[in-house]
N, C-alpha and C positions, 0 to 999 in steps of 0.2 A: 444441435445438442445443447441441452443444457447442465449445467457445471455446479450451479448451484452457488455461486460467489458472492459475493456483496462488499462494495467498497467501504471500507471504515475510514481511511482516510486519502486528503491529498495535501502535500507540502510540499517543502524544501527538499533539499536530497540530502541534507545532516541529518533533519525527522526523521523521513525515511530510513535511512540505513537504523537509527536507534531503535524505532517501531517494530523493522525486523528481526531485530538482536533480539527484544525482548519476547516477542512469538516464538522464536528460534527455540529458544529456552524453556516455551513451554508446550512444545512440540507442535506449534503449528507451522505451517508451510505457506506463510502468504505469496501472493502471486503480486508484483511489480511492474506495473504498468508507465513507460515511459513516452507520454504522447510526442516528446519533442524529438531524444532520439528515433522514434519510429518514424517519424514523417524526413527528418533526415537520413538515413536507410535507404527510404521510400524515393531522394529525390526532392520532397519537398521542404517549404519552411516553414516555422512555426514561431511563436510565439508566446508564452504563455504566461501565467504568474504561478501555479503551481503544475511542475514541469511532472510531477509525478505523482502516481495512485498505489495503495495499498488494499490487497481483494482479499478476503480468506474466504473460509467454503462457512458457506453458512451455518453449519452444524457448531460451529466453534467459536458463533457468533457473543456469547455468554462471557467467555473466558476472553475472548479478544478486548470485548467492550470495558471491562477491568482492567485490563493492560493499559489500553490505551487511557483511561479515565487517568487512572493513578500517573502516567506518562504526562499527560497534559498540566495534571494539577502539579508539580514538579520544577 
């Protein structure tokens, strides 16, 4: 299956949660990808520098890439 997603970003988990806030607000729904928690879950260990990813559907790619822009430059 494909979903149609596309990563915009990967950081910290303070970015993360403020990235989401601000999608939240403009009705997107990104998808939160935690490689570290997942492989602990899983049993295994991990290590990483950016422990987490933010995915939205690609249709929202426009409005996302504004958010984030103006977020960064910030």
């Amino acid at each position: 299956m494909n979903y149609n997603y596309i990563k915009i970003f990967s950081g910290s988990l303070v970015d993360v949660i403020s990235i989401k806030s601000l999608l939240e607000d403009e009705n997107i729904s990104p998808v939160i990808k935690d490689v570290s928690e997942s492989a602990r879950l899983a049993g295994f260990g991990i290590i990483t520098d950016f422990n987490q990813e933010v995915f939205i559907h690609s249709d929202q790619l426009s409005i996302a890439n504004r958010i984030l822009k103006n977020y960064l430059d910030n």
